[in-house]
C-alpha positions as CSV (number, residue, x, y, z in Angstrom):
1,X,-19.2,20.2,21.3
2,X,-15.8,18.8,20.1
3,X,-15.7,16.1,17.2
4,X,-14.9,13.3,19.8
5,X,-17.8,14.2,21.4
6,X,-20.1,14.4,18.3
7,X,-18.8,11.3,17.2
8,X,-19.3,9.0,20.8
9,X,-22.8,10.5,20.9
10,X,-23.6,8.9,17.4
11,X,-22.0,5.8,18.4
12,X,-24.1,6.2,21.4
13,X,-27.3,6.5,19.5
14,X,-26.0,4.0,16.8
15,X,-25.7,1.3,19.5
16,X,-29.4,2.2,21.2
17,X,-31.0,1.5,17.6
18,X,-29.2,-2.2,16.9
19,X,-30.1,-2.7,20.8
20,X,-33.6,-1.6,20.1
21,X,-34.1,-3.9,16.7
22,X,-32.2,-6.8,18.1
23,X,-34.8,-6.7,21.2
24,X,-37.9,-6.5,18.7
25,X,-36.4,-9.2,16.9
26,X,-35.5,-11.0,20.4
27,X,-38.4,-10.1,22.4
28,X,-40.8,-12.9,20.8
29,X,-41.4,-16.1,22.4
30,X,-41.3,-18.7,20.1
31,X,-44.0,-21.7,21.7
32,X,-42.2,-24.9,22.8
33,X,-42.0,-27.5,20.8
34,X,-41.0,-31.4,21.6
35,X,-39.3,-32.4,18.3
36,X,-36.8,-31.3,16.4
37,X,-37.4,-29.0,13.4
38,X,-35.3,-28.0,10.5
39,X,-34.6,-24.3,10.6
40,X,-35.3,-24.3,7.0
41,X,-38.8,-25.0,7.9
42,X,-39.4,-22.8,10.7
43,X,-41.9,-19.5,10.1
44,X,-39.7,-16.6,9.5
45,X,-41.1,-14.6,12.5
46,X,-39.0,-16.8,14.5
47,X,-35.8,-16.6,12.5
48,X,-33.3,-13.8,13.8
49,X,-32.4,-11.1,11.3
50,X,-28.7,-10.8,11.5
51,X,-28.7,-7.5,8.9
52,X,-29.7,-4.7,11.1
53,X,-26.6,-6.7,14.1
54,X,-23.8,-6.8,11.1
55,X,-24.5,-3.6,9.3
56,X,-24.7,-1.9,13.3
57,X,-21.4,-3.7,14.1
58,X,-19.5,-2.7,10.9
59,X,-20.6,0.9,11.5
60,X,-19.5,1.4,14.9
61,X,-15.8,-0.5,13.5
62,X,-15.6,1.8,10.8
63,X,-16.5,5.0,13.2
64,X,-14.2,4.0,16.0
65,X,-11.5,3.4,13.2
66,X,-11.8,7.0,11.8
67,X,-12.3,8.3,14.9
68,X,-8.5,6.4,15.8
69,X,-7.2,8.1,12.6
70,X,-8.1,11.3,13.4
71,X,-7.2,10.8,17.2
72,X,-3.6,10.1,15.5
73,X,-3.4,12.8,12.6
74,X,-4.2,15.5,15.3
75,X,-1.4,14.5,17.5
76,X,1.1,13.7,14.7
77,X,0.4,17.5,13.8
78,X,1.0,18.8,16.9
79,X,4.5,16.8,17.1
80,X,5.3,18.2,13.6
81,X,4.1,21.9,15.1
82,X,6.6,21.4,17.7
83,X,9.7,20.2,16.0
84,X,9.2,22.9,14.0
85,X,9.6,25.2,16.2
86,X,12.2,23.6,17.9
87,X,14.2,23.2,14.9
88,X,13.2,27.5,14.7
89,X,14.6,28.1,18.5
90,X,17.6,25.9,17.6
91,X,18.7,27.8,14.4
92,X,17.9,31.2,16.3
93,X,20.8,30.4,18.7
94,X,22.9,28.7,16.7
95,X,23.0,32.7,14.8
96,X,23.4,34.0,18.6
């Protein structure tokens, strides 16, 4: 399994679990109600947590940002692989 791959499956599996706690989180009904009520006084079953949403957003950010870094370093590598060896063919002939 190559690292891209490693890497999309724990995003993959990443994603499922904020899906999954969001829905818990989501899944409740809260009972109608017909006048306003501060949100300072509402039960906290009925208040969304945001932590488990931000920390699973900031993860998959800073995975798909090292996963871009990487993506690039590889490739620069390769291009510096094969100047050098350019630069090698180019010298050989020049001694032709």
């Amino acid at each position: 399994m190559t690292t891209f791959a490693r890497v999309a499956f724990t995003l993959f599996l990443l994603g499922g679990a904020a899906l999954a706690l969001s829905q818990q989180t989501l899944g409740q009904q809260p009972e109608r109600q017909d006048e306003f009520v501060p949100v300072t006084e509402l039960p906290p079953t009925e208040q969304i947590a945001a932590a488990p949403l931000l920390i699973g957003a900031y993860v998959f950010v800073v995975v798909a940002l090292f996963v871009y870094v990487l993506s690039i370093a590889r490739r620069v590598g390769a291009v510096q692989q094969e100047v050098a060896r350019l630069e090698g063919e180019i010298k050989a002939r020049a001694r032709s």
